[in-house]
DRENDO-1510 file (C-alpha; in Angstrom, 1 decimal, always signed):
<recs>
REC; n; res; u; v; w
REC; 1; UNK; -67.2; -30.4; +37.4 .
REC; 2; UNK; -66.3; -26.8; +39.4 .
REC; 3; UNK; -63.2; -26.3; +40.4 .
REC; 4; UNK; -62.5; -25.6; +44.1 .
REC; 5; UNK; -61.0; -22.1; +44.9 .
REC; 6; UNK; -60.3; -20.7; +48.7 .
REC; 7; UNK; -62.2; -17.6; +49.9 .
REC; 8; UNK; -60.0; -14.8; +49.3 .
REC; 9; UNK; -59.8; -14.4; +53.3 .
REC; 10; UNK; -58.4; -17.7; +53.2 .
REC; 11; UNK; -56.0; -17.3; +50.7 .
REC; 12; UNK; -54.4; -14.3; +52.9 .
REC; 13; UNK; -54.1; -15.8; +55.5 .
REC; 14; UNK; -52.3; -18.7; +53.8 .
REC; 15; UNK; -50.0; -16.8; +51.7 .
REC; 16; UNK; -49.4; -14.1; +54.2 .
REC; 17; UNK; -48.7; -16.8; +56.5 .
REC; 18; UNK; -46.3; -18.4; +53.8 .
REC; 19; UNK; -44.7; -14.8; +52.9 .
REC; 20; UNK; -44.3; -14.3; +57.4 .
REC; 21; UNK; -42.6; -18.1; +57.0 .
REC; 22; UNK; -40.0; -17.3; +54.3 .
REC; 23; UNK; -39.0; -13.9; +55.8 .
REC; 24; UNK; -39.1; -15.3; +59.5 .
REC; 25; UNK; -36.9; -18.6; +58.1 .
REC; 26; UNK; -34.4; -16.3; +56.4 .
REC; 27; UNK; -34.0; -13.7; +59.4 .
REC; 28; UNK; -33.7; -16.7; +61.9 .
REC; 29; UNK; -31.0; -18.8; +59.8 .
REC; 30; UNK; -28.8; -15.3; +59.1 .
REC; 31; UNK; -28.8; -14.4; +62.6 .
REC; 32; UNK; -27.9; -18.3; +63.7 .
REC; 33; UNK; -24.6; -18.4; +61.0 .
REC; 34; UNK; -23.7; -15.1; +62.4 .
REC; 35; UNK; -23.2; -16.4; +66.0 .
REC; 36; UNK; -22.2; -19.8; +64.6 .
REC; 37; UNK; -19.5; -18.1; +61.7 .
REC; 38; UNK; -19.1; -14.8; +62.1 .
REC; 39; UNK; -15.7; -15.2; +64.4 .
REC; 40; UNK; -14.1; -16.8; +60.6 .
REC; 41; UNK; -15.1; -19.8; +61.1 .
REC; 42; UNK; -15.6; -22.1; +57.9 .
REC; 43; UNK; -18.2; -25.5; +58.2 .
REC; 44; UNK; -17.7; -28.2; +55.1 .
REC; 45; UNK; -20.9; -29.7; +54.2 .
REC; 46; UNK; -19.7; -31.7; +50.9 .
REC; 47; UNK; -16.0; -31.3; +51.3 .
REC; 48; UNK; -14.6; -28.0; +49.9 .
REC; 49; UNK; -17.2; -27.6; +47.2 .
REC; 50; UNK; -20.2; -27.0; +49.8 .
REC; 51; UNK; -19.2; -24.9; +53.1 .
REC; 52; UNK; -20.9; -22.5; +54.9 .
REC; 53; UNK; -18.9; -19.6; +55.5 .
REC; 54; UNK; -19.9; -16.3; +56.7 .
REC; 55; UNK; -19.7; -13.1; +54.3 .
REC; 56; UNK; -21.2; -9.4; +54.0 .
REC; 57; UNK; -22.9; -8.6; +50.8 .
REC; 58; UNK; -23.5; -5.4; +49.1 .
REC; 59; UNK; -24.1; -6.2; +45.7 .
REC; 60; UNK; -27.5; -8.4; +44.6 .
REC; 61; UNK; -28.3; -11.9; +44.6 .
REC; 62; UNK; -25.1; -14.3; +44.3 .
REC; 63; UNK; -22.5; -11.3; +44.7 .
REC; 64; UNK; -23.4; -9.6; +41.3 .
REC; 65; UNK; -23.6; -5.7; +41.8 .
REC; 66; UNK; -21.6; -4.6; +44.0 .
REC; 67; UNK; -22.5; -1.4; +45.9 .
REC; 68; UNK; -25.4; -0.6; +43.0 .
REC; 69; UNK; -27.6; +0.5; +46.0 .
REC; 70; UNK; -29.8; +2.7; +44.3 .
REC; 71; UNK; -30.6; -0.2; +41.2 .
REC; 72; UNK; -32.0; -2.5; +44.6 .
REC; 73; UNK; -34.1; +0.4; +46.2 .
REC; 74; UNK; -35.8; +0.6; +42.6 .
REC; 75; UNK; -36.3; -3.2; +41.5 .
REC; 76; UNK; -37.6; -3.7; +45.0 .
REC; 77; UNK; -40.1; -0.8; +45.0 .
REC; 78; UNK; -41.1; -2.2; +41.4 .
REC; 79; UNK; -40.8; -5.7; +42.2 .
REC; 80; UNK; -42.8; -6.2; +45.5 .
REC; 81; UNK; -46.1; -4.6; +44.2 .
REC; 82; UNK; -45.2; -6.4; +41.3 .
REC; 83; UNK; -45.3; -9.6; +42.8 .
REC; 84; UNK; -48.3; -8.7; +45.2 .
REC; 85; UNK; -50.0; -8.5; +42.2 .
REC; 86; UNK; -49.6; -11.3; +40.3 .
REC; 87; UNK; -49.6; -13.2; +43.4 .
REC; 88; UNK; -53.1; -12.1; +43.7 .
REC; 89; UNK; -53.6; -13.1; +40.3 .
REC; 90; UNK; -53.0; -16.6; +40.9 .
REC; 91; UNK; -55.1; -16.9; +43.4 .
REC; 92; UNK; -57.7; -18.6; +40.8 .
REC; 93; UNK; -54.6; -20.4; +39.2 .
REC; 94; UNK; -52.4; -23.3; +40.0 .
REC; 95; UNK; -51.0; -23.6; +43.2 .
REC; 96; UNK; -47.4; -23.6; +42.2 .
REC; 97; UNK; -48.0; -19.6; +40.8 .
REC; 98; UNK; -49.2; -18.8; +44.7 .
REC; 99; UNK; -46.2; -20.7; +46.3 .
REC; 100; UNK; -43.8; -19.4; +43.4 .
REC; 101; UNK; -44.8; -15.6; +44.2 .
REC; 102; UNK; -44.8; -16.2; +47.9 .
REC; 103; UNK; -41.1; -17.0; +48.1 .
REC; 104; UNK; -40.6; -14.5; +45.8 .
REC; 105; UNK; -42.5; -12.1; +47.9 .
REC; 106; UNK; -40.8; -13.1; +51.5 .
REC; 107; UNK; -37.0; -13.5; +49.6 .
REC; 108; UNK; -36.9; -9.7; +48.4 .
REC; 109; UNK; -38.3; -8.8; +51.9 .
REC; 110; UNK; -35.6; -10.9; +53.5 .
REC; 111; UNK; -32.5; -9.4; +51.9 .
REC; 112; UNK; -34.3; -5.8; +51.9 .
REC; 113; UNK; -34.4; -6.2; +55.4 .
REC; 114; UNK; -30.9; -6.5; +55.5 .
REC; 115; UNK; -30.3; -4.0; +53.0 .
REC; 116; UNK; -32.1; -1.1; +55.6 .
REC; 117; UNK; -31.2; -2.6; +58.9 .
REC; 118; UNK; -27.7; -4.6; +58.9 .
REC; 119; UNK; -24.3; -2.5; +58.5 .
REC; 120; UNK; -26.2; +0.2; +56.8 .
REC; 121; UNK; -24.1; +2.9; +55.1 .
REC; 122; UNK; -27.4; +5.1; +54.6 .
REC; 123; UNK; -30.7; +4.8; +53.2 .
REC; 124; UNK; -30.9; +1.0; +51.9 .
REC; 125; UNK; -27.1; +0.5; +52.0 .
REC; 126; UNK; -26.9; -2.0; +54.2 .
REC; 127; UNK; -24.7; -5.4; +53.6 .
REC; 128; UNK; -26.9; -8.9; +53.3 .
REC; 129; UNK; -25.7; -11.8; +55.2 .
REC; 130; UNK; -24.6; -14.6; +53.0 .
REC; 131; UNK; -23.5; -17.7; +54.5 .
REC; 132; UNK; -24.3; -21.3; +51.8 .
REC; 133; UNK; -20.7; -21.4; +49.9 .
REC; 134; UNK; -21.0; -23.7; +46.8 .
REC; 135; UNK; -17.1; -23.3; +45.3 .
REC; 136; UNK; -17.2; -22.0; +41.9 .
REC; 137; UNK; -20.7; -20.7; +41.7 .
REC; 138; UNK; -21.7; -18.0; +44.7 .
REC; 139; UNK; -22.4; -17.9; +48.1 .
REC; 140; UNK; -25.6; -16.9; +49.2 .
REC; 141; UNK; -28.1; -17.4; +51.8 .
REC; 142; UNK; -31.9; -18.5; +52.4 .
REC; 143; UNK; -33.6; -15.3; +51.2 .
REC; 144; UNK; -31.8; -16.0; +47.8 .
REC; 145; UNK; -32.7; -19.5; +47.6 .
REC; 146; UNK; -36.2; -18.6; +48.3 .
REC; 147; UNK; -36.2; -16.4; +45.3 .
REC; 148; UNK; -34.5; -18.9; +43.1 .
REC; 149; UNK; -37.1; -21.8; +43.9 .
REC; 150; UNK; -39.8; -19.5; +43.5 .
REC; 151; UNK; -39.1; -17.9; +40.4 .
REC; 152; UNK; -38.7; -21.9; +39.0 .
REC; 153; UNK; -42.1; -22.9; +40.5 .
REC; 154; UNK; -43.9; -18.8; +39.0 .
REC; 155; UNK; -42.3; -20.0; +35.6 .
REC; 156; UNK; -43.9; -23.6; +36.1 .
REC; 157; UNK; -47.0; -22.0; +36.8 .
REC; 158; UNK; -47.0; -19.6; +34.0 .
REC; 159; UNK; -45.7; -22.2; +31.4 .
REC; 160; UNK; -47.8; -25.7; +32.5 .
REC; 161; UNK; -49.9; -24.9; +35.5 .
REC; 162; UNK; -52.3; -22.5; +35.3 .
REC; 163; UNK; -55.1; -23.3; +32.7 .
REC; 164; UNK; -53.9; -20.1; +30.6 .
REC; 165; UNK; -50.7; -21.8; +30.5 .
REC; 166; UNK; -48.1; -20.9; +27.8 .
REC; 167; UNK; -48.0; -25.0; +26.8 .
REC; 168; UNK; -51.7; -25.9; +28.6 .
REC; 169; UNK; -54.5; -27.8; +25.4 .
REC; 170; UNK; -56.4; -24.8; +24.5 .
REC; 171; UNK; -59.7; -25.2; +26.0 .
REC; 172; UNK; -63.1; -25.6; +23.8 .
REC; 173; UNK; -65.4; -22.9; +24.0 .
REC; 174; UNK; -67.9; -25.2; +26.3 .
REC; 175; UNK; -64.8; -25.7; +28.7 .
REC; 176; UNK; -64.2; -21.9; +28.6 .
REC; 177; UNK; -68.3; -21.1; +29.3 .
REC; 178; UNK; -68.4; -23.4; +32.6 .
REC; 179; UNK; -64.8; -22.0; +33.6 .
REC; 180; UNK; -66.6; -18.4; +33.6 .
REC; 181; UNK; -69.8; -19.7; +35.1 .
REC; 182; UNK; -67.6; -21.6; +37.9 .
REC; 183; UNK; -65.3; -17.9; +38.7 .
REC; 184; UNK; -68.8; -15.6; +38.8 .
REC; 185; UNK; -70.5; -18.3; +40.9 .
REC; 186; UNK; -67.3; -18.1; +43.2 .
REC; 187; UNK; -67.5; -14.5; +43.1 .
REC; 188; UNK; -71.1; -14.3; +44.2 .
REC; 189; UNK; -70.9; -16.9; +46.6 .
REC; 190; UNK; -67.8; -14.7; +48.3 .
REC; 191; UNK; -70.0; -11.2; +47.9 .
REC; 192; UNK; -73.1; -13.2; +49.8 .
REC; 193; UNK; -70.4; -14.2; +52.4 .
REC; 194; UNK; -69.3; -10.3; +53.0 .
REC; 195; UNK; -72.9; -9.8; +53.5 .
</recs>
């Protein structure tokens, strides 16, 4: 039986659309706690161990380092191709890979958008606006739990989901033959389309 793939047109404008979504859901929620908290005010959720409480981050994902400005730029100039890529890559994989890479994809840009646009010190310096307080732990804000989320559903991906999975049955070499035949016929069909 052939497996059912979407037209690489499709798939952009799914997973752009998702990428747009998790930037646009980050920017919106950042720029809401700011008007709602930024005067010091504190909201309990769950009591004192869940608040949301406005801060100014210069240091990466849950507060870890601090003012190493330079160690962002790079990860995120290496990371977003990164990503693009193996997002593309699992556009003939599982679903969870594509969704996993999109948040990653749309978190990064999130914060990064901060990073050049918000309180900015100079090139890239600028603070990210945290605002989920979980006491003990960190406090952080959509863009981080975007990342988070989709570096558990890449991982699922990598490790169960796609066929080439690290813990997937090794396929037969029949299974492996009508895979092949199934990708080039999807290939040809998508070459007769761009016709």
């Amino acid at each position: 039986m052939k497996k059912k793939q979407l037209s690489t047109r499709l798939f952009l404008i799914i997973y752009s659309a998702v990428i747009a979504l998790t930037v646009l859901c980050d920017q919106l929620s950042k720029s809401w706690m700011e008007k709602l908290l930024g005067g010091g005010n504190r909201i309990e959720i769950l009591g004192d161990w869940l608040t949301l409480e406005w801060t100014l981050n210069r240091g990466s994902a849950f507060g870890g380092f601090q003012n190493a400005w330079l160690l962002f730029f790079i990860c995120t100039l290496v990371g977003l191709p990164a990503f693009f890529l193996l997002l593309w890559r699992s556009r003939v994989r599982s679903v969870w890979g594509r969704i996993g890479f999109s948040f990653i994809i749309g978190g990064t840009i999130g914060n990064a958008v901060d990073r050049f646009f918000y309180e900015t010190q100079g090139f890239f310096r600028g603070a990210v606006r945290d605002f989920i307080s979980v006491r003990g732990f960190a406090i952080f804000n959509v863009a981080d739990s975007f990342l988070v989320v989709g570096v558990i559903l890449a991982c699922i991906a990598l490790l169960f989901g796609d066929e080439d999975g690290v813990f997937r049955k090794q396929k037969s070499v029949k299974e492996i033959a009508e895979q092949q035949q199934t990708e080039h016929d999807f290939d040809q069909t998508e070459s007769d389309d761009e016709r």
